[in-house]
VOPAGU-2260 file (C-alpha; in pm, 1 decimal, decimal comma):
REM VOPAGU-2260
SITE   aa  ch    i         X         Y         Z
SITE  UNK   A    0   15992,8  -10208,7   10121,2
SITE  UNK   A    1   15954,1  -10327,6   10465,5
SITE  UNK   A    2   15647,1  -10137,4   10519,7
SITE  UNK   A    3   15501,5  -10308,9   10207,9
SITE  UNK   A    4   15533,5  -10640,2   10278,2
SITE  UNK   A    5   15392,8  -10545,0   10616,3
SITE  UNK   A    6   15076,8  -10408,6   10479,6
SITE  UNK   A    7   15063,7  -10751,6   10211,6
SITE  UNK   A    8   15103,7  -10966,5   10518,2
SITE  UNK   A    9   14808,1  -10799,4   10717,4
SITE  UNK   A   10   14555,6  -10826,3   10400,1
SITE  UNK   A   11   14676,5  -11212,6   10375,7
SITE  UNK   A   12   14493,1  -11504,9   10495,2
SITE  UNK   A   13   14591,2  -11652,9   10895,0
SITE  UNK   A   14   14655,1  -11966,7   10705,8
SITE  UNK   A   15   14681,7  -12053,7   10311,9
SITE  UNK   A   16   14742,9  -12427,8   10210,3
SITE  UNK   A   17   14852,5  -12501,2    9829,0
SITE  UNK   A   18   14818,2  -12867,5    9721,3
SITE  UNK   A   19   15031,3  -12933,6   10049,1
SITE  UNK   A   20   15113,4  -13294,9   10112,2
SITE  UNK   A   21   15325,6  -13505,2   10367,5
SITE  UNK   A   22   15447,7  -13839,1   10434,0
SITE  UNK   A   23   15614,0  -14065,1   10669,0
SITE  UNK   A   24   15745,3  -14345,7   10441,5
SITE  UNK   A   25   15443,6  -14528,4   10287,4
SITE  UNK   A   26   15211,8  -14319,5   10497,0
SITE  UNK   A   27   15010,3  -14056,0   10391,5
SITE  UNK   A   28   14928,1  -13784,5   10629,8
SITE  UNK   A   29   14821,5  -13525,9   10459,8
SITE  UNK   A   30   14684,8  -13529,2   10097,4
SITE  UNK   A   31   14711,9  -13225,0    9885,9
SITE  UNK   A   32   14533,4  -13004,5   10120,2
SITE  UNK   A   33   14364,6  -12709,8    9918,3
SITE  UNK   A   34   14235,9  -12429,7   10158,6
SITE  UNK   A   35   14197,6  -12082,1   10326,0
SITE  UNK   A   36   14164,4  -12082,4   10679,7
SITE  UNK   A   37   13993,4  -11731,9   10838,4
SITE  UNK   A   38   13816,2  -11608,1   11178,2
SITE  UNK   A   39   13849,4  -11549,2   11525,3
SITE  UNK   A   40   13842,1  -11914,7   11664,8
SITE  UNK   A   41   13896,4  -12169,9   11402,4
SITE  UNK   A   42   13766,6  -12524,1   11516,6
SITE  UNK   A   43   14012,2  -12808,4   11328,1
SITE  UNK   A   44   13812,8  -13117,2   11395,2
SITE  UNK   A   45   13871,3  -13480,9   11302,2
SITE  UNK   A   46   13904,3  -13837,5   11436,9
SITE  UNK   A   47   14274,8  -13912,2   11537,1
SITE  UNK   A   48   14474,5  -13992,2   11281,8
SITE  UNK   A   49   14293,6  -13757,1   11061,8
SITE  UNK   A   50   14608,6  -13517,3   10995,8
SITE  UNK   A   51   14556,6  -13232,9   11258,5
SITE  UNK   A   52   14884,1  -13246,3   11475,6
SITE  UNK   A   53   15081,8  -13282,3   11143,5
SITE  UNK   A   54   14916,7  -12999,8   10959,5
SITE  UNK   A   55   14967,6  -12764,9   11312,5
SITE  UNK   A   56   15336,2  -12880,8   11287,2
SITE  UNK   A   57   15340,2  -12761,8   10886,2
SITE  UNK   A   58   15215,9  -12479,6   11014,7
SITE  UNK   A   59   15520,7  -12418,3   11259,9
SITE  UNK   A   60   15772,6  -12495,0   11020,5
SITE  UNK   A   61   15884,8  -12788,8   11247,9
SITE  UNK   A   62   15767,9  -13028,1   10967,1
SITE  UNK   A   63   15877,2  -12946,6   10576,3
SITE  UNK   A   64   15585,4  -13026,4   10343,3
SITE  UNK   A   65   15682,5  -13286,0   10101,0
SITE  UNK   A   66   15444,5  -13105,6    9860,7
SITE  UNK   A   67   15267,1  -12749,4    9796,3
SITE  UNK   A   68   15305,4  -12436,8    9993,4
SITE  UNK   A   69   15178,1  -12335,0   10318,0
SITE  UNK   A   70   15195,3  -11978,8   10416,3
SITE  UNK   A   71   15101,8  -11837,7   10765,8
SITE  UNK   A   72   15019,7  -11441,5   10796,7
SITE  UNK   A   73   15122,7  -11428,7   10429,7
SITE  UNK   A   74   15433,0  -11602,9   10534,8
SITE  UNK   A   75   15621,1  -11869,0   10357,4
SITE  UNK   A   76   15636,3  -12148,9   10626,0
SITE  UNK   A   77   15973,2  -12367,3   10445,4
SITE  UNK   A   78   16145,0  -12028,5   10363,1
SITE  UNK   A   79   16061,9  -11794,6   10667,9
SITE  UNK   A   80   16005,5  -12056,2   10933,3
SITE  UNK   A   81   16173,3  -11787,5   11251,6
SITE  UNK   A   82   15923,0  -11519,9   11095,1
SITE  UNK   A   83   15628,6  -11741,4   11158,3
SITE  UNK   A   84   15711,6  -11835,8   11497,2
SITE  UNK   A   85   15796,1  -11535,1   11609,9
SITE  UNK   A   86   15446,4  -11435,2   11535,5
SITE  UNK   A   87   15269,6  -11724,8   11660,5
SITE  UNK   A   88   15228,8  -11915,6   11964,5
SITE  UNK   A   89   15169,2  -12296,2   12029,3
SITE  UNK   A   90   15053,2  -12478,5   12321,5
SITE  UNK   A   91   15089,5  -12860,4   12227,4
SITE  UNK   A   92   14920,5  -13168,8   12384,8
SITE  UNK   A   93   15037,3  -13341,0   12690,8
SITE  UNK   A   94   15257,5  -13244,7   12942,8
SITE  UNK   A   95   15518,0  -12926,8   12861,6
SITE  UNK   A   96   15680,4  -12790,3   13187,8
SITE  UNK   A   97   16041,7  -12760,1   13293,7
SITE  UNK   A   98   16065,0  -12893,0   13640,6
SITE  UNK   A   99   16176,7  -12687,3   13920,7
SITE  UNK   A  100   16062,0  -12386,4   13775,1
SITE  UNK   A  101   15783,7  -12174,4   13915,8
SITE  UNK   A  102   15484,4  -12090,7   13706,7
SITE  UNK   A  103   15632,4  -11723,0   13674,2
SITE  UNK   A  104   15932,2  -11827,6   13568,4
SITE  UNK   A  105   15863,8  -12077,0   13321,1
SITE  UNK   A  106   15651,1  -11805,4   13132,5
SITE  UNK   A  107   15900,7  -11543,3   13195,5
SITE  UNK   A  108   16159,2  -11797,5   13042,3
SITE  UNK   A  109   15945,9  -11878,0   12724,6
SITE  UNK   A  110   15931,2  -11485,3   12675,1
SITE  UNK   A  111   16286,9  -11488,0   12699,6
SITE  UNK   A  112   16321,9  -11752,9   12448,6
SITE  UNK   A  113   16091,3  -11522,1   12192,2
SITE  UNK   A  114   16356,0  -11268,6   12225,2
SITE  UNK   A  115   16249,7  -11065,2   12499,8
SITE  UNK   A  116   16478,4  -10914,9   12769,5
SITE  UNK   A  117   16456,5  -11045,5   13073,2
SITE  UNK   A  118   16319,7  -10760,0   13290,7
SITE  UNK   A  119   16060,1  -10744,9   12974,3
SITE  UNK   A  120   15990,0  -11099,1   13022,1
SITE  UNK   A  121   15913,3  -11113,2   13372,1
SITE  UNK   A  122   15663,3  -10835,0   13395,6
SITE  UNK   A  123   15468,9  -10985,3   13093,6
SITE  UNK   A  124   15484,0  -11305,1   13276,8
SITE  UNK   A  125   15299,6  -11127,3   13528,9
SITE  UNK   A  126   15050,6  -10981,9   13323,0
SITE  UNK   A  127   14965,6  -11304,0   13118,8
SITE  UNK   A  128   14958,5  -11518,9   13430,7
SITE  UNK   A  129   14645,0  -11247,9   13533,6
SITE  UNK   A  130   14543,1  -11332,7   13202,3
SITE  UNK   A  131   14484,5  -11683,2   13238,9
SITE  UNK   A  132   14413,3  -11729,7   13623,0
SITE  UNK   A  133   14728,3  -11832,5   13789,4
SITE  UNK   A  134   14760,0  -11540,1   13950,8
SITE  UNK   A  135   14751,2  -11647,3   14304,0
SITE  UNK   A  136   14968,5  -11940,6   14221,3
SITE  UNK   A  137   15231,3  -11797,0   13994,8
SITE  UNK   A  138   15592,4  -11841,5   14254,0
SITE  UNK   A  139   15444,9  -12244,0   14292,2
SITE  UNK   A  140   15671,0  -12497,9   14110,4
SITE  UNK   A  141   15540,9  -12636,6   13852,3
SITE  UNK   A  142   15544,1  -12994,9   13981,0
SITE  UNK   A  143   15269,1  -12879,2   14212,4
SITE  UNK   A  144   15026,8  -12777,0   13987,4
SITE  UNK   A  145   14668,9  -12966,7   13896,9
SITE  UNK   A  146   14640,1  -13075,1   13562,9
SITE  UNK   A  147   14418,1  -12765,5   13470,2
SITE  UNK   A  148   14668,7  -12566,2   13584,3
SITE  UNK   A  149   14930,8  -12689,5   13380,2
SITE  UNK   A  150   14743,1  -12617,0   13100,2
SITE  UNK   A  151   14698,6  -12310,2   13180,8
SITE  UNK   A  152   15071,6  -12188,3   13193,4
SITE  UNK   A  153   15108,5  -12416,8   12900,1
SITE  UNK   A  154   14873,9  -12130,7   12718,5
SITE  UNK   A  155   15026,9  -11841,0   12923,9
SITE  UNK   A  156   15397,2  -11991,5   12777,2
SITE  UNK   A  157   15224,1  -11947,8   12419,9
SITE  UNK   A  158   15115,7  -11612,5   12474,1
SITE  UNK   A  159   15381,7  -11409,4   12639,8
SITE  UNK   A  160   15542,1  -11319,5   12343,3
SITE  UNK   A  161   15171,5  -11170,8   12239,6
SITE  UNK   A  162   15134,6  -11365,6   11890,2
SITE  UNK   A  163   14909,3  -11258,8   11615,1
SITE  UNK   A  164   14814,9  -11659,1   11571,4
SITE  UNK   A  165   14751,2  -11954,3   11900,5
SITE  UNK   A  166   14778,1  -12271,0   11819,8
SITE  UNK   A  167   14642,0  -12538,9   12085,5
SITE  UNK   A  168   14665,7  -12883,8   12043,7
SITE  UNK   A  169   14338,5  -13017,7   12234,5
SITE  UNK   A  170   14421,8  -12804,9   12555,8
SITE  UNK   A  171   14106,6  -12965,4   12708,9
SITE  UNK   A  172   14238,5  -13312,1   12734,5
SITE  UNK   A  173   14256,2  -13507,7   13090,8
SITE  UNK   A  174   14052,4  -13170,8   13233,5
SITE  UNK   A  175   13763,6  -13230,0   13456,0
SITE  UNK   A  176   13448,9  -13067,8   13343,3
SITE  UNK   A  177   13533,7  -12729,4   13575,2
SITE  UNK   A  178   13838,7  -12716,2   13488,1
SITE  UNK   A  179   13754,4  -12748,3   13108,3
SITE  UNK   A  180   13471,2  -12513,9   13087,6
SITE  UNK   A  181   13687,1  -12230,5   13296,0
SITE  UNK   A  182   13988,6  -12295,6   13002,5
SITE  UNK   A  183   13713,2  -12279,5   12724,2
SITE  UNK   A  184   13575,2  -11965,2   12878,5
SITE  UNK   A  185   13888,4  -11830,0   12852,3
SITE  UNK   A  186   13940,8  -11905,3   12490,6
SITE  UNK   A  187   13616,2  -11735,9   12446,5
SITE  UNK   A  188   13797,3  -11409,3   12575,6
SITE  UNK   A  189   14050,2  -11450,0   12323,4
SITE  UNK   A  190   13854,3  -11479,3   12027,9
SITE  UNK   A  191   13638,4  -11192,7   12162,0
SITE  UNK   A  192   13908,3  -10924,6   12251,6
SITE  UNK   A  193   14163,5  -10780,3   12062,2
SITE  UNK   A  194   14388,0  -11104,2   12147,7
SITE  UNK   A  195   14525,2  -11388,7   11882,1
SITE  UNK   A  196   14354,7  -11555,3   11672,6
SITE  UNK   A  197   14315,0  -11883,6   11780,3
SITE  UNK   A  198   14302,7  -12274,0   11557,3
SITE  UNK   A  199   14194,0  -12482,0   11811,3
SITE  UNK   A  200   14263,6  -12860,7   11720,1
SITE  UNK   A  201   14036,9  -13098,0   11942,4
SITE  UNK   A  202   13807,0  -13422,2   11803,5
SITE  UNK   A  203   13557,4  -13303,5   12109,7
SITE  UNK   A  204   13284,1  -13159,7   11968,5
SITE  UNK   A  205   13174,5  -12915,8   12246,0
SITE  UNK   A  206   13490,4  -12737,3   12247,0
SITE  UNK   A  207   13439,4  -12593,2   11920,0
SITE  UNK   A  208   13076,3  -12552,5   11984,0
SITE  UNK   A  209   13151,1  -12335,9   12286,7
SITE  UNK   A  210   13447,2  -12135,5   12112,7
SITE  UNK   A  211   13523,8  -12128,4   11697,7
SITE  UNK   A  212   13279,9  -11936,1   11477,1
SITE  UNK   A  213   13493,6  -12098,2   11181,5
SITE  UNK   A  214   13534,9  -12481,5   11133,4
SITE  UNK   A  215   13758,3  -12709,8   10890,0
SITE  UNK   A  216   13730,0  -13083,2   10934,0
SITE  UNK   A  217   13976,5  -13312,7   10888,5
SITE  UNK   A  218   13932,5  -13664,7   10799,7
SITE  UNK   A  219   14235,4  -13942,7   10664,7
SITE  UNK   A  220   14456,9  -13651,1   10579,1
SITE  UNK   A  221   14209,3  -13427,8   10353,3
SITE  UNK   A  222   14007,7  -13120,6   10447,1
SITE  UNK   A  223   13652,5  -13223,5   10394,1
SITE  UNK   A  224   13525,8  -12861,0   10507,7
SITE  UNK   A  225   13654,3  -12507,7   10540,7
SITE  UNK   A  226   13455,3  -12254,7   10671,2
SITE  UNK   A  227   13203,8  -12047,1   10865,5
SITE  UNK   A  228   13043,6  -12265,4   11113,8
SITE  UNK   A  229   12714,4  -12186,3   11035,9
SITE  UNK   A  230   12793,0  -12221,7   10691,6
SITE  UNK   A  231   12838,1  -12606,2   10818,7
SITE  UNK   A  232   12549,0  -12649,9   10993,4
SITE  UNK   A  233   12287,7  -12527,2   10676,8
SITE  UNK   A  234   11977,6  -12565,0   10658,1
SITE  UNK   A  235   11988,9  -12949,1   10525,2
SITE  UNK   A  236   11718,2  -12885,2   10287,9
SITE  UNK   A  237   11549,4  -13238,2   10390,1
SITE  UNK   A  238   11478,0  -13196,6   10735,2
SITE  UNK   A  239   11181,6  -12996,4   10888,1
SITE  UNK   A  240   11069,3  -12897,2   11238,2
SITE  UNK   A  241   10666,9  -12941,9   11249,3
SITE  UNK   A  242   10438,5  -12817,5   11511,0
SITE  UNK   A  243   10046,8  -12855,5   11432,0
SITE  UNK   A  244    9693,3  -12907,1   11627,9
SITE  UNK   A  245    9547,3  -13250,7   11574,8
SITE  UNK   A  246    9649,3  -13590,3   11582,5
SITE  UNK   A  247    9996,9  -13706,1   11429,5
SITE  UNK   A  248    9893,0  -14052,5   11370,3
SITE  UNK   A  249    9714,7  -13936,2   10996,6
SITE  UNK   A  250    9999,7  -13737,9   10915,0
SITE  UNK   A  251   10273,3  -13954,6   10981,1
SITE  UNK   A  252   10126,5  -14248,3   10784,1
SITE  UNK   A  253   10110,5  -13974,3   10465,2
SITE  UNK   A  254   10453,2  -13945,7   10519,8
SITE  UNK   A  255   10556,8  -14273,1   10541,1
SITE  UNK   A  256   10359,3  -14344,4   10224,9
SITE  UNK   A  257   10546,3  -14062,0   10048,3
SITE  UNK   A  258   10884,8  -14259,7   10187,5
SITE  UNK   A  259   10936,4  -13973,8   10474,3
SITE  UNK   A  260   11002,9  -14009,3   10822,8
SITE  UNK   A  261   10860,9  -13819,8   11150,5
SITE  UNK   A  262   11128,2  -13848,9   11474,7
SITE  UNK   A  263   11132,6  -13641,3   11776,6
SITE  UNK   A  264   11163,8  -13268,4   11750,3
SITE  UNK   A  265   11430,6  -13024,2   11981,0
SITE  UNK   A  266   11045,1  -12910,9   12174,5
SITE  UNK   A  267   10859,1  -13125,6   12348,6
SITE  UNK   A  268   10523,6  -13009,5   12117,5
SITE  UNK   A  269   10734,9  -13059,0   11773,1
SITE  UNK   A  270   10863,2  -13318,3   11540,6
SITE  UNK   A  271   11109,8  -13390,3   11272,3
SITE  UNK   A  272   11021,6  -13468,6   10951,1
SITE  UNK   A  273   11310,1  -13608,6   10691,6
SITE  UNK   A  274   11175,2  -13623,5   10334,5
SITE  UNK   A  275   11259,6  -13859,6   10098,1
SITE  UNK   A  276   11491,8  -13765,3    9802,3
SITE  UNK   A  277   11294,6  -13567,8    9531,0
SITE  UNK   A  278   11026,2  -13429,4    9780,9
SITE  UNK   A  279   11024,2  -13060,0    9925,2
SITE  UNK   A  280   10792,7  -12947,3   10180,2
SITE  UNK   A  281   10513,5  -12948,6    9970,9
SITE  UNK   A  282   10451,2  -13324,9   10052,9
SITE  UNK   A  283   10394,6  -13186,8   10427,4
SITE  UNK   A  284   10142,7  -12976,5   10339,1
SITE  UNK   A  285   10001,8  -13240,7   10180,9
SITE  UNK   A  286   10035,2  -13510,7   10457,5
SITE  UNK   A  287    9883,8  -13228,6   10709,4
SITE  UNK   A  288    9561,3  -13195,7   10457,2
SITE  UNK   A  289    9583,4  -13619,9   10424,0
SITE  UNK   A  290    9601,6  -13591,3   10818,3
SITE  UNK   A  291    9390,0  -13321,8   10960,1
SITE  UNK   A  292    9669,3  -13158,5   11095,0
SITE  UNK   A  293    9678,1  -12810,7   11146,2
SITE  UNK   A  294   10014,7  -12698,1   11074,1
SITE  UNK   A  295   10127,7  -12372,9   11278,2
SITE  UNK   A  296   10482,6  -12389,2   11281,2
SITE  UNK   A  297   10684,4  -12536,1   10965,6
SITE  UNK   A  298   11048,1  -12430,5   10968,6
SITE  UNK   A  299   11396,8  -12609,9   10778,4
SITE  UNK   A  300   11587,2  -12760,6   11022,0
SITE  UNK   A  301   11966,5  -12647,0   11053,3
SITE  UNK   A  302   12197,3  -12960,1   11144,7
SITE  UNK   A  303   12371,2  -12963,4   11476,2
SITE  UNK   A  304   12747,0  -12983,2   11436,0
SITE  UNK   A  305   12732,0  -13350,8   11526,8
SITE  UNK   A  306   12482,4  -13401,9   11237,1
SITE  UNK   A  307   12764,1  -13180,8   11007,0
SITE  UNK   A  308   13041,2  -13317,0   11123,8
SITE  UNK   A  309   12948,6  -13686,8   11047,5
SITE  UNK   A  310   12816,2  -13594,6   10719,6
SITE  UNK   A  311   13122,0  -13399,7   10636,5
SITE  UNK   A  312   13383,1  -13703,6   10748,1
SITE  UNK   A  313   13105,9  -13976,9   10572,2
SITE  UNK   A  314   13151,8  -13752,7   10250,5
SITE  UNK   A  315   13337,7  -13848,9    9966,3
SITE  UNK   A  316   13431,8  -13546,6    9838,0
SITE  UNK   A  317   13741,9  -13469,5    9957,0
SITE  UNK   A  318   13790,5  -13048,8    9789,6
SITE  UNK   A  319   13854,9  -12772,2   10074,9
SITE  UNK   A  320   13564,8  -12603,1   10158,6
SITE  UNK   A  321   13264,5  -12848,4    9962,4
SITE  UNK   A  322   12966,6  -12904,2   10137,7
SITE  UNK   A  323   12892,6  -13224,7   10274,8
């Protein structure tokens, strides 16, 4: 029987959400949240206040959902709550350290803590602390280390126990730019070896740019996306990237008298050309007739994940996984 649920666990979802809803007195923080969350590196974006620190704390079982289910590994979260964090690990946002401990033995003790013995403990300790780059500084107290390294044993501390699931609350925050692209790097590692999958909750961009191949955006306590991160950034269907021999000034005015716009391109020797609801790209081949322009590259334009992201939160639709 054991074996069973085993083997229905492994073919589950990392994360299903049912109608799951939560409130702090008249507050709503999260509002009936209907989703599947899969991949390697998940990105969970949004503005603060948008949900993501409760909805990682659902996720832990620290915080009951007032409504729906939320299952983690094909775990119930309210009725197995020591079964999901036994398999999971969390790294959460600010400052986490016990002082006068060393940076072994503050992972060593967290390993302990997941139930492992302590000679057990120690030597994975050692191992993770390879992992993540504190090798040379691992007998240092704590209290000595740079903020970048604190984050750092912060994510060894999450990962001693060697979960199936990481959960890090924006681990890039107060980092210089060294110090953050060395930790993102090293998320990239994760996601790419045989590691944890990893829900990385940040509202910087670039982090999940660098990292998540998967995406769901958060915004006043919905999910406004859930996803593959390319499925995000789409083709918009409106915007085009234009390169032609001639002048631009013909062609542009076409455009603008067919109610379409020309801005720069992502080359020097292109531009960007929006059309106008109920055109398609036929109105550029017109304009480059209108314009003498001899069009040699004409290609829909996918939208950066800035461009998605602010179309997804601007949205109104508020259903798991609709496009914006």
């Amino acid at each position: 029987m054991r074996e069973n649920l085993l083997d229905l666990c492994s073919l589950a979802p990392l994360v299903s959400l049912q109608r799951v809803g939560k409130r702090f007195g008249g507050f709503v923080a999260l509002r009936g949240i209907d989703c599947e969350i899969e991949g390697r590196a998940i990105g969970l974006l949004g503005p603060n206040g948008a949900g993501k620190t409760t909805l990682m704390r659902v996720l832990l079982g620290l915080l009951a959902p007032d409504d729906g289910v939320a299952t983690v590994l094909g775990i119930d979260v309210v009725r197995h709550p020591e079964q999901v964090r036994a398999r999971i690990g969390y790294a959460m946002e600010g400052p986490d350290r016990i002082g006068g401990l060393s940076g072994l033995e503050s992972v060593a003790y967290a390993g302990e803590l997941c139930g492992l013995r302590r000679r057990a403990a120690v030597l994975r300790a050692h191992e993770i602390l390879d992992l993540v780059g504190l090798d040379d500084a691992r007998m240092r107290p704590v209290e000595e280390y740079s903020t970048g390294m604190h984050q750092r044993v912060k994510l060894a501390m999450a990962l001693v126990h060697d979960p199936e699931l990481l959960l890090l609350d924006e681990p890039t925050s107060g980092l210089d730019p060294e110090s953050r692209e060395d930790l993102l790097d090293l998320i990239a590692r994760l996601r790419d070896g045989v590691g944890p999958a990893v829900i990385l909750s940040t509202h910087l961009l670039h982090d999940v740019e660098r990292t998540c191949d998967h995406v769901v955006i958060m915004h006043e306590g919905t999910v406004r996306f859930c996803g593959p991160k390319a499925a995000l950034q789409a083709e918009s269907g409106t915007q085009f990237d234009v390169r032609g021999d001639g002048e631009l000034a013909g062609f542009t005015q076409a455009l603008a008298q067919a109610g379409a716009t020309v801005g720069p391109g992502r080359h020097p020797e292109s531009v960007v050309v929006t059309l106008a609801a109920g055109h398609d790209v036929r109105t550029i081949w017109w304009a480059a007739d209108v314009g003498h322009l001899r069009l040699f590259h004409l290609e829909p334009r996918a939208l950066s994940l800035e461009e998605a992201f602010l179309a997804a939160v601007r949205s109104d639709v508020d259903a798991a996984g609709a496009r914006p």
